[in-house]
C-alpha positions in Angstrom: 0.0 0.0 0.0 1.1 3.2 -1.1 1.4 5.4 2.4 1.3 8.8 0.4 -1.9 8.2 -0.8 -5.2 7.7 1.3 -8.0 5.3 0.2 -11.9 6.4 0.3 -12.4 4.5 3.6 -9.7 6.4 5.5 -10.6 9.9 3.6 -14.4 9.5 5.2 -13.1 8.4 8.4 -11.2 11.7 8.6 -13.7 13.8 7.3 -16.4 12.4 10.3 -13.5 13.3 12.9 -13.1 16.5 11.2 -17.1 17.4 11.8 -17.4 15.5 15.0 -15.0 17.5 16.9 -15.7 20.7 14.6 -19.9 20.4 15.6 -19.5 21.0 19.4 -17.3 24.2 19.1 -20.0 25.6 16.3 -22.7 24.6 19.0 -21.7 25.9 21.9 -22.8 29.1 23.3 -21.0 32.2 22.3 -20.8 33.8 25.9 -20.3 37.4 24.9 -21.3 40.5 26.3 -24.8 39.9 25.4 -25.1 36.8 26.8 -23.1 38.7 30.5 -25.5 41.0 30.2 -28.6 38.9 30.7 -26.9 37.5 33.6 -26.1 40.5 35.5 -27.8 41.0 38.7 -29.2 44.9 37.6 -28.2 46.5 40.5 -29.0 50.3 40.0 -28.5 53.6 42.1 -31.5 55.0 43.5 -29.7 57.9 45.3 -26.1 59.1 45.6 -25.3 61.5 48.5 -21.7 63.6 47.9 -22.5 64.5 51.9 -24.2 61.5 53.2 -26.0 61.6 56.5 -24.3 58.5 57.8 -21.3 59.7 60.0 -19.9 56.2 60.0 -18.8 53.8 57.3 -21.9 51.9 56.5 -23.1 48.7 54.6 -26.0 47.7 55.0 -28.8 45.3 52.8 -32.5 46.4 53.6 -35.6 44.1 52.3 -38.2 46.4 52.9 -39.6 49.9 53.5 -40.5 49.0 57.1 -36.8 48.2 57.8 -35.4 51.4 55.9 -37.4 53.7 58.4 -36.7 51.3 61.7 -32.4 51.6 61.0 -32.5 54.7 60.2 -34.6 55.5 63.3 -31.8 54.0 65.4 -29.1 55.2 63.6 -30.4 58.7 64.5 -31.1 57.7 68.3 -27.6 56.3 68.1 -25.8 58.9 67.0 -24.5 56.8 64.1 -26.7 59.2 61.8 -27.0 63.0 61.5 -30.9 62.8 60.6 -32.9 60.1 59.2 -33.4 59.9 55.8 -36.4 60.0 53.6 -37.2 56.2 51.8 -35.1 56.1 48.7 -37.8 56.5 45.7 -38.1 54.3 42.8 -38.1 51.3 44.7 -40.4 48.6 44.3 -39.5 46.9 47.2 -41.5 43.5 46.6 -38.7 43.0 44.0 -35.7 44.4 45.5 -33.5 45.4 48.6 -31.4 48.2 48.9 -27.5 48.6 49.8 -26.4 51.3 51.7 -23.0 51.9 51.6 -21.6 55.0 53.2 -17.6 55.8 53.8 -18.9 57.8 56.8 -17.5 61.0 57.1 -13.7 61.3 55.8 -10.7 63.9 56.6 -10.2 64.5 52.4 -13.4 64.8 49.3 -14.2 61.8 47.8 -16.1 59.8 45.0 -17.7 57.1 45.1 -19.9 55.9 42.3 -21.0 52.1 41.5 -19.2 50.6 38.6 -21.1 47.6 37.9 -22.1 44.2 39.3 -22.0 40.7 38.8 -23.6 37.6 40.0 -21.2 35.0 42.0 -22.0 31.9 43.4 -23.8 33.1 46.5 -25.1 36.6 45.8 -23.7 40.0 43.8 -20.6 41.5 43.8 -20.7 45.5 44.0 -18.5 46.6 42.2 -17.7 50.5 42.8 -15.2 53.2 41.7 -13.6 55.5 44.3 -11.5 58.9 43.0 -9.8 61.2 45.7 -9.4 64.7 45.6 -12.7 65.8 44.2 -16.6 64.9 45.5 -18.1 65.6 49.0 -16.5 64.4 52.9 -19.3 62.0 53.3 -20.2 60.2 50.3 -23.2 57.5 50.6 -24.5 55.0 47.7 -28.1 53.3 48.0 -27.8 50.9 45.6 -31.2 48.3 44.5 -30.5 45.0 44.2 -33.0 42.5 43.3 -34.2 40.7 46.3 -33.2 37.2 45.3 -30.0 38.8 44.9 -29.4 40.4 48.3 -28.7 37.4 50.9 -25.1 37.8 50.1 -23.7 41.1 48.9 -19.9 41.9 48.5 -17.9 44.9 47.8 -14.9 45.4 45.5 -13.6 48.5 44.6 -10.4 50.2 42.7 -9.8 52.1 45.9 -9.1 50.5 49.5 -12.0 51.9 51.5 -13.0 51.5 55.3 -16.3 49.7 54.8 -17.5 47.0 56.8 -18.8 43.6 56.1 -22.3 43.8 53.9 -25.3 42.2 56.2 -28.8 42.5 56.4 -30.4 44.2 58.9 -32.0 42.3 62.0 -34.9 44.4 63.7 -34.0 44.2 67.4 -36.1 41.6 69.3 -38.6 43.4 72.2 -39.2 40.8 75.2 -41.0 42.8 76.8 -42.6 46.3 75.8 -44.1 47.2 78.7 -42.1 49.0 82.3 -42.9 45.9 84.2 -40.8 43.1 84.8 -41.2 40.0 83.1 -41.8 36.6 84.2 -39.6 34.0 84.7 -39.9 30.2 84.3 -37.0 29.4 86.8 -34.3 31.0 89.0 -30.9 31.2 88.1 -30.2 28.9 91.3 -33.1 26.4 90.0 -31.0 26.1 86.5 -27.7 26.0 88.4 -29.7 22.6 90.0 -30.2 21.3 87.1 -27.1 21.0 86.2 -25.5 19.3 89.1 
């Protein structure tokens, strides 16, 4: 047999391996920016303070309009807040939570605007760009997130900032509303008992 020359039974079998592996890389999905862009989590500003109110670096997620107005009722009587502020509008909050994310107030101007997000594994990544030297001493982002977005929220920046872990806010527990003292099922030295 002539090596140099192929016969008709190997020139099909290297056409089929030619269109077999050829066929999955045709198929498969392009994964361009369209495709990114479906998948992004559309976070969106709803307000952007250059002064913020927040006098402390802030990050907080808030599911509903009920929370917005309890936290920022104790961050007033806290003194963590100059003055409570009005509920962001444009937010539908059956779909979405908010972010707040505040630097607090800072010794030099600042900007701080959100660059984009993305979804991860476990939530949205925040992604924002900081710029010194120009913007106000207190600047504050409220960012909407949608709300099956918002259990886990992370921050990245180009800038190293001072903010602290994102969570979601708790609304304190009240035992016991009332001046009077409340019941209890057993003494300290009855549970102490148990225990020996």
């Amino acid at each position: 047999m002539n090596a140099r020359t192929m016969n008709p039974t190997a020139t099909l079998a290297a056409m089929m391996l030619t269109l077999v592996l050829v066929a999955p890389v045709a198929a498969a999905p392009s994964g361009g920016a369209a495709e990114r862009a479906k998948s992004a989590p559309n976070a969106r500003v709803v307000a952007a303070y250059s002064a913020g109110a927040w006098v402390v670096p802030t990050a907080m997620v808030l599911h509903s309009a009920g929370q917005w107005k309890s936290w920022n009722d104790r961050m007033a009587a806290d003194g963590l807040l100059v003055a409570p502020e009005a509920e962001p509008a444009g937010v539908n909050w059956a779909k979405e939570s908010v972010v707040v994310l505040s630097t607090g107030e800072l010794a030099e101007s600042y900007v701080v605007e959100l660059k984009g997000s993305r979804r991860t594994m476990r939530g949205v990544e925040l992604e924002l760009y900081v710029e010194r030297g120009r913007g106000g001493w207190a600047p504050a982002l409220v960012v909407a997130v949608p709300k099956t977005n918002a259990d886990a929220v992370t921050v990245t920046s180009n800038y190293s900032l001072s903010l602290p872990e994102v969570r979601a806010w708790q609304e304190p527990a009240l035992a016991n509303s009332g001046d009077e003292p409340m019941p209890v099922a057993m003494s300290w030295g009855g549970v102490k008992a148990q225990y020996r």
